[in-house]
C-alpha positions as CSV (number, residue, x, y, z in Angstrom):
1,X,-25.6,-1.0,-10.3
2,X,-22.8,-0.5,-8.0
3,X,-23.0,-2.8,-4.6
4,X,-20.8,-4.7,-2.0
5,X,-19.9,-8.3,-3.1
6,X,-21.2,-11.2,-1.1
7,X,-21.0,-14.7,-0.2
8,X,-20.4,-16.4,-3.9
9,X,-19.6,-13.0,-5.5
10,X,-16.6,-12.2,-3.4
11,X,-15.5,-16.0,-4.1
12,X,-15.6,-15.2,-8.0
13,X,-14.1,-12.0,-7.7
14,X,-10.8,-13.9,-5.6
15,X,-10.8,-16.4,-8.5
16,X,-10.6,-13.5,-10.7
17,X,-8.2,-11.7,-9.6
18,X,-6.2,-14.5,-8.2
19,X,-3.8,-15.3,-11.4
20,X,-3.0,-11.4,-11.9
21,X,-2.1,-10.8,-7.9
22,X,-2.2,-14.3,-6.6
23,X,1.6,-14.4,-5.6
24,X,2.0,-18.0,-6.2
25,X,-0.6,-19.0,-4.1
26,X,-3.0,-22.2,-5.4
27,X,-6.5,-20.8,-6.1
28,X,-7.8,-22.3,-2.8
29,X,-5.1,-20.8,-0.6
30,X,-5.4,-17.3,-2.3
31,X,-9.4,-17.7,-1.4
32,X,-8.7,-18.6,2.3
33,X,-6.1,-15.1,2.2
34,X,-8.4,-13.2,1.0
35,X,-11.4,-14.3,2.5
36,X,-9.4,-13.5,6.2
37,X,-8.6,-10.5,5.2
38,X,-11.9,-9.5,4.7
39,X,-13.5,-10.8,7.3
40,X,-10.8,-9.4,10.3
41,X,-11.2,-6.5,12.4
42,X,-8.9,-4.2,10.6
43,X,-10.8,-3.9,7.1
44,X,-14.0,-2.8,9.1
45,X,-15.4,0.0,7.6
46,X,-12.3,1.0,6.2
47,X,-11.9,-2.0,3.2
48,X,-14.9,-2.9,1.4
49,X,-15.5,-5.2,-2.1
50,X,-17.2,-3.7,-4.5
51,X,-19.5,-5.1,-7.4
52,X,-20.9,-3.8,-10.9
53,X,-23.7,-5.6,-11.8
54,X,-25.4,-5.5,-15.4
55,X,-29.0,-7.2,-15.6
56,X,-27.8,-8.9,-12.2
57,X,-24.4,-10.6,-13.4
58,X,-20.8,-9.5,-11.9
59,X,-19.6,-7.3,-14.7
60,X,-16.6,-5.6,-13.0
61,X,-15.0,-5.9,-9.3
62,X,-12.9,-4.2,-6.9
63,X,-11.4,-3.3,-3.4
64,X,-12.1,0.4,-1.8
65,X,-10.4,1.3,0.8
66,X,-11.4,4.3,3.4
67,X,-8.1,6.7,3.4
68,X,-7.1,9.7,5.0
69,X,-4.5,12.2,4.3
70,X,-3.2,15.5,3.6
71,X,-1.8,17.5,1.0
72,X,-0.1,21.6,1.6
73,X,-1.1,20.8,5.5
74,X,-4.8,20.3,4.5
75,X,-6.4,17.0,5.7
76,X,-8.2,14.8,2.8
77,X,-10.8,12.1,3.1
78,X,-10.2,9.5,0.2
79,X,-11.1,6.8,-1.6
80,X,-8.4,4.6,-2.2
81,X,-9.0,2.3,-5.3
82,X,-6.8,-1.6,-6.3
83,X,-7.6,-4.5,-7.7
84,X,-9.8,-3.1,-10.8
85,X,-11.2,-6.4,-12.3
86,X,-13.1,-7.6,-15.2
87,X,-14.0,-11.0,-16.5
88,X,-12.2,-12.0,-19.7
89,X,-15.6,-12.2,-21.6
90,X,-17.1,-8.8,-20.6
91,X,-14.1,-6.5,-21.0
92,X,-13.4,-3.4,-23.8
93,X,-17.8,-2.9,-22.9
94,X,-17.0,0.3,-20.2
95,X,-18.3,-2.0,-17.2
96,X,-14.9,-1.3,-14.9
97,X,-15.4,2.3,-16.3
98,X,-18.7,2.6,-15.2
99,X,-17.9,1.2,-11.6
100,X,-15.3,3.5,-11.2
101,X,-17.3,6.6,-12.1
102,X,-20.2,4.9,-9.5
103,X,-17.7,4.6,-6.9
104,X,-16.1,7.8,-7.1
105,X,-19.4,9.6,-7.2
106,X,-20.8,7.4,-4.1
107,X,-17.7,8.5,-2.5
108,X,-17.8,12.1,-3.0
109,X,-21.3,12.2,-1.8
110,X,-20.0,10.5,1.5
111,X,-17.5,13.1,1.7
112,X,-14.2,12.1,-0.1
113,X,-12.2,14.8,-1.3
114,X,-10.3,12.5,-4.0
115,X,-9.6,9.1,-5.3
116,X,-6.1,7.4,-5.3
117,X,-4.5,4.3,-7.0
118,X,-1.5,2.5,-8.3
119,X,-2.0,1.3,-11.8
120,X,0.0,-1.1,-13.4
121,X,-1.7,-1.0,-16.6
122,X,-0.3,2.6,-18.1
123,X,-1.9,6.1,-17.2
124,X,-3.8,6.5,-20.3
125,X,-6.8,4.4,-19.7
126,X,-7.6,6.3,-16.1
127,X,-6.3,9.8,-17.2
128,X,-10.0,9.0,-19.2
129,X,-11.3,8.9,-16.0
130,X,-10.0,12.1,-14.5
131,X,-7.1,10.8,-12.8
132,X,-3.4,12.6,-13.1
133,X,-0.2,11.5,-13.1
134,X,2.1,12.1,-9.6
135,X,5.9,11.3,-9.6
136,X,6.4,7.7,-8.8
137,X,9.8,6.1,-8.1
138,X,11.3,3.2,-6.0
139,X,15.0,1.8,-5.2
140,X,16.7,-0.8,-5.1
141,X,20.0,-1.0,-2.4
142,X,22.2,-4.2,-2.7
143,X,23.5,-5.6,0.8
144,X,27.4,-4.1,0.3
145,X,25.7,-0.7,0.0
146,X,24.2,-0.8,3.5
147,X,25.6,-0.2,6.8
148,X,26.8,-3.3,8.5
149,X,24.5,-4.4,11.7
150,X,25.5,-2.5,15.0
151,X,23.6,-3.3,18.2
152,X,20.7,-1.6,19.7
153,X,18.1,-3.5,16.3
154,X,15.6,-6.1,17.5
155,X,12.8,-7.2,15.5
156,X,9.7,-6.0,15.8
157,X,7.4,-7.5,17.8
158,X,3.3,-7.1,18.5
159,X,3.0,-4.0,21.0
160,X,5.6,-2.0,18.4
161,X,3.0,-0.9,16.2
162,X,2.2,2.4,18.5
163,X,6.0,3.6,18.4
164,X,6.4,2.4,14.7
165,X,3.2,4.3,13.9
166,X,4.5,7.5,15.9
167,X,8.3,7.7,14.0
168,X,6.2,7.0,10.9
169,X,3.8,10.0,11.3
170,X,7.3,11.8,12.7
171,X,9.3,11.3,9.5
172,X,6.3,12.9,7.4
173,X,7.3,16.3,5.4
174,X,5.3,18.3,8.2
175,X,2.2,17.7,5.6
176,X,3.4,19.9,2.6
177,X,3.7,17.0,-0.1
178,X,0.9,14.7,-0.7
179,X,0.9,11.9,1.9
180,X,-1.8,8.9,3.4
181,X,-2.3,9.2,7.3
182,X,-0.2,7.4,9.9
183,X,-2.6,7.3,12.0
184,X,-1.9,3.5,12.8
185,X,-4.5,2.2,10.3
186,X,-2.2,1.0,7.3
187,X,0.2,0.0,9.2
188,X,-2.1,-2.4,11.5
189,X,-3.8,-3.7,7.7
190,X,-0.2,-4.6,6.2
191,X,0.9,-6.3,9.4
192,X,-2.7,-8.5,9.1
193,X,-2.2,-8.9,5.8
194,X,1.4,-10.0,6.2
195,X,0.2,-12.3,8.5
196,X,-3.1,-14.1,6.7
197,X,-0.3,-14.2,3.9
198,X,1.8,-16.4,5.8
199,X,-0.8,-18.3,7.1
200,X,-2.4,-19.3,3.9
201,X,1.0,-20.1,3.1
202,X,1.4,-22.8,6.1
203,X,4.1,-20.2,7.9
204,X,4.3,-19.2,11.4
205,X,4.3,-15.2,12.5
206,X,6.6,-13.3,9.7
207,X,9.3,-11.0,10.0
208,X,8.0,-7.9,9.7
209,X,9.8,-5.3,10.9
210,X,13.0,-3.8,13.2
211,X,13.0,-1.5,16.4
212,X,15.9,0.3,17.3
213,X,16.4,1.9,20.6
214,X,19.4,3.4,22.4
215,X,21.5,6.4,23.6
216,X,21.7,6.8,19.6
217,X,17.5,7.8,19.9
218,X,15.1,5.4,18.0
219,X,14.3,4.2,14.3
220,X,12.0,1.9,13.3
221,X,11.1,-0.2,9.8
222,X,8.5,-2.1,8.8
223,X,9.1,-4.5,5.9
224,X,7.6,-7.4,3.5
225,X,10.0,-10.5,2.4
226,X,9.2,-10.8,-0.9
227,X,10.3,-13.2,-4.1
228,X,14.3,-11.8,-4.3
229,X,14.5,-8.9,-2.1
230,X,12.9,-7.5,1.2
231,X,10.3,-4.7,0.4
232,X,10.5,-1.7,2.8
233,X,7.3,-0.3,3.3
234,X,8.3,2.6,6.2
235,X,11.1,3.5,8.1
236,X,11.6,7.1,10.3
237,X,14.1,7.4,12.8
238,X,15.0,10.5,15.4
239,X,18.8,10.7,14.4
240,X,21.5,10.0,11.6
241,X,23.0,6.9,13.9
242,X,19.4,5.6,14.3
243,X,19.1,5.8,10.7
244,X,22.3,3.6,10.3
245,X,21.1,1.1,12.6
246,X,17.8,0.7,10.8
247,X,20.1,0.5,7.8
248,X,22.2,-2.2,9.2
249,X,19.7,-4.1,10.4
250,X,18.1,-4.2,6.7
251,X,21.6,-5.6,6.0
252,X,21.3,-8.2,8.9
253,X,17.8,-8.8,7.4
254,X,19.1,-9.7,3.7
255,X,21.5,-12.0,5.0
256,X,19.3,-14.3,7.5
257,X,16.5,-14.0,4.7
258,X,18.6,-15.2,1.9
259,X,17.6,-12.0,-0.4
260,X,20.1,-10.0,-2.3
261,X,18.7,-6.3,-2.0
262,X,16.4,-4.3,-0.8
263,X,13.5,-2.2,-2.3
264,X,11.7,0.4,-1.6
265,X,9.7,3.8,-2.4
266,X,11.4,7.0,-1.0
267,X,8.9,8.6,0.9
268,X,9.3,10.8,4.2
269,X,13.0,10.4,5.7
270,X,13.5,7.6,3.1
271,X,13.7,10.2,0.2
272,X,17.0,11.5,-1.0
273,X,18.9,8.3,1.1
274,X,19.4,6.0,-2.1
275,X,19.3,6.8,-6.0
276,X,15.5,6.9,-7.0
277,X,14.3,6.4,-10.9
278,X,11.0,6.2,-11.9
279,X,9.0,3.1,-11.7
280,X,6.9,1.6,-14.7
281,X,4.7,-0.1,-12.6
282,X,2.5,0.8,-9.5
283,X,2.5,4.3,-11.1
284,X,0.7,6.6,-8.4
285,X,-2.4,8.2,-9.6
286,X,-4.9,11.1,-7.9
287,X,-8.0,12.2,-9.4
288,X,-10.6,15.1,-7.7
289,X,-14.0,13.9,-6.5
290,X,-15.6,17.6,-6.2
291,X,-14.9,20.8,-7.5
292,X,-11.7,22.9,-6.4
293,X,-10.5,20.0,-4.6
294,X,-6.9,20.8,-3.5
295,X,-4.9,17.8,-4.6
296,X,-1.7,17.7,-6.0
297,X,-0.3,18.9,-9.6
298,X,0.6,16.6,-12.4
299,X,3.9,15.2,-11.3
300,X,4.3,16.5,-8.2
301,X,6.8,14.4,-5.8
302,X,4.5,12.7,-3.0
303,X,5.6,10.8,0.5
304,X,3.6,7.8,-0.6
305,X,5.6,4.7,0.6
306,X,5.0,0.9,-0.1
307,X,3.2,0.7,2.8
308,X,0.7,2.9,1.0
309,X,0.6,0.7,-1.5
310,X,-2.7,-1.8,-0.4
């Protein structure tokens, strides 16, 4: 049976999932994070935890998230899928299977058009479950092979999210590849969980993003400090010397943040900047709910950025 975790259940779900995605967070600290997360106004009806119970026992877990988007110019409603789990004693017995075929049907019937994911496990096992390949790749800059910094960049700060959401939505391929909404949801669910991350990890507000504004036009860029580089998840801008001062301050960012480069997925204006290969991991995956669902082909390039990636 296919229900939302509770109480205990989403507490041994965390500690399940907590040594694949913990980030180096202690097992308590990764419960507080995720517990926060939960719980805040943002994942309302849009984030849920989801259970697969077998004769009343937790046999499979995961998170589904609420998503829109579009795809040729036509909206889609979907259900976004992550954190697939399985206890180490009930795996290779078709529970996670099973939850995911529950889910997507429960979705379908509530009106989702498709489901989405990012698997880091291979293709193979949810190509089983109906799910297709799309083209998936991410860069990597190094500081020397940015711009340097150039006035007009401040860092973002909270009241940015309307004009970051608007150059995000801007910076779209006018809805013709596949592509989740920027309708201010995503971005307002990184930026919480950006900052229950920091807060379970005894930090202060993080850096999460740049503003640029001038006679040059405006840019924005929302990004993640992770391990050895600062992650990217979106940047737009309304002119090539807004896009170099976004650019630089990425630069300015590597330098006060003590990271060598910077990653990210070439989505919207971001595509076509930097060299892209294909990535082995977080491999973007679509699958239709209902019948003559327009969704994209096999391999089709997509603007799904790291922001997208929840």
């Amino acid at each position: 049976m296919l229900r939302e975790l509770t109480g205990e259940e989403r507490d041994a779900y965390f500690r399940g999932i907590q040594p694949i995605w913990g980030g180096g967070l202690s097992e308590d600290r990764f419960q507080l994070f995720q517990r926060h997360l939960a719980d805040a106004p943002e994942a309302r009806e849009r984030y849920r935890l989801l259970g697969w119970f077998v004769q009343g026992r937790m046999a499979a877990g995961m998170k589904a998230y609420d998503l829109r988007g579009a795809c040729g110019g036509r909206p889609l409603r979907l259900l976004g899928v992550g954190a697939v789990f399985t206890p180490p004693e009930l795996r290779r017995r078709g529970h996670a299977a099973a939850m995911l075929r529950a889910a997507m049907e429960a979705h379908a019937a509530a009106g989702a058009i498709a489901a989405v994911l990012f698997s880091d496990i291979g293709v193979r096992y949810y190509e089983r479950l109906g799910f297709h390949v799309l083209d998936s790749r991410e860069c990597t800059v190094e500081a020397v092979d940015l711009p340097r910094p150039a006035d007009g960049v401040r860092p973002a700060l909270a009241g940015d999210e309307p004009i970051m959401t608007r150059l995000f939505a801007a910076g779209r391929n006018a809805g013709k590849r596949f592509a989740l909404d920027r309708d201010g949801w995503t971005l307002r669910f990184q930026l919480r969980r950006l900052r229950e991350l920091a807060r379970a990890r005894g930090m202060g507000e993080p850096e999460w993003g740049m503003v640029a504004e001038g006679h040059f036009g405006e840019g924005a860029a929302m990004v993640r400090l992770a391990r050895d580089s600062v992650d990217v998840l979106d940047a737009a801008w309304s002119s090539d010397e807004a896009r170099d001062r976004i650019l630089g301050g990425l630069r300015d960012c590597l330098q006060r943040a003590g990271r060598s480069r910077v990653r990210l997925w070439p989505a919207g204006q971001l595509a076509g900047v930097f060299t892209a290969p294909e990535r082995a991991s977080a491999v973007a995956m679509i699958a239709p709910l209902i019948r003559g669902a327009q969704v994209p082909e096999r391999g089709a390039r997509t603007d799904l950025a790291l922001l997208d990636h929840i």
